[in-house]
N, C-alpha and C positions, 0 to 999 in steps of 0.2 A: 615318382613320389616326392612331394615336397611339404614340407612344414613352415608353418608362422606363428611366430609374438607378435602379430600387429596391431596394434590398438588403430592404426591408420592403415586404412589398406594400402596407400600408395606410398612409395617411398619418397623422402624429403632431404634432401640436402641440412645440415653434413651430414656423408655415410661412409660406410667402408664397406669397398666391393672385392670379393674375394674369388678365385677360380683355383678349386680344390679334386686333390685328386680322388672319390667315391667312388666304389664298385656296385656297395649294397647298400641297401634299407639300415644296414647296421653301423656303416660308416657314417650315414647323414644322419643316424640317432643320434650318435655319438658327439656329432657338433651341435644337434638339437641341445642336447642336455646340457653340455658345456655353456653352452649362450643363453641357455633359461636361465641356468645359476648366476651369470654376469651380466645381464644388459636386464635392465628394470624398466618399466614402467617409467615414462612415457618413452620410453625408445623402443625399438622393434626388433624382428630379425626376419629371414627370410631362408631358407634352405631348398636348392633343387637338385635333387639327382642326376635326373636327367640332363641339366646345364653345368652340373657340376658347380655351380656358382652359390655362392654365399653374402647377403646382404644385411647391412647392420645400419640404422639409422635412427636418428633421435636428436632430440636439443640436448642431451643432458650425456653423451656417449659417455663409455670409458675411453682412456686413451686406446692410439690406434696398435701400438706398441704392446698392449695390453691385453684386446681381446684378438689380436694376432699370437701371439705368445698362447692364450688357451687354448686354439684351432690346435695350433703347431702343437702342442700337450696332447690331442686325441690320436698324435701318430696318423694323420694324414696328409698329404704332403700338398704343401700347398702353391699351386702352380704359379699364379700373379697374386697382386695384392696392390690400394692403391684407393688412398681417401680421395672422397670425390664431393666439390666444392660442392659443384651447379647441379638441380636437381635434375636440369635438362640430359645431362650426363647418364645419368642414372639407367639400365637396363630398365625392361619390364620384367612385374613378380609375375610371369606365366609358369606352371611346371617344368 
């Protein structure tokens, strides 16, 4: 299961890539909701369960400081973390 804010389907440089520790549909809610209420329009996000990974991209982000700190707030733990320049960098949004 995975969830998106994307106004862009593809992710773009800057972002913030994340690798979180999820079991259920309830823990990747739980970053859902937190990331709807802080990353607006034009920025995105990206959420996998099954990858466990967490993606935040946008011209306009919050700091990385910032919506690392809300993650860290849903009580999930969060394994790497790690702004990423080059878009070439960037994983693919697959489930």
């Amino acid at each position: 299961m995975s969830s998106s804010a994307a106004p862009s389907a593809s992710p773009d440089a800057p972002a913030y890539h994340y690798t979180v520790k999820m079991t259920c549909t309830g823990c990747s809610g739980a970053i859902t909701r937190v990331l709807t209420k802080n990353v607006e329009a034009p920025n995105a996000f990206h959420v996998s369960l099954p990858k466990q990974q967490v993606l935040v991209w946008g011209p306009s982000l919050p700091p990385f400081e910032t919506v690392t700190e809300k993650i860290a707030k849903t009580g999930k733990e969060i394994l790497s973390k790690e702004e990423v320049r080059e878009a070439a960098k960037l994983p693919a949004l697959d489930a």
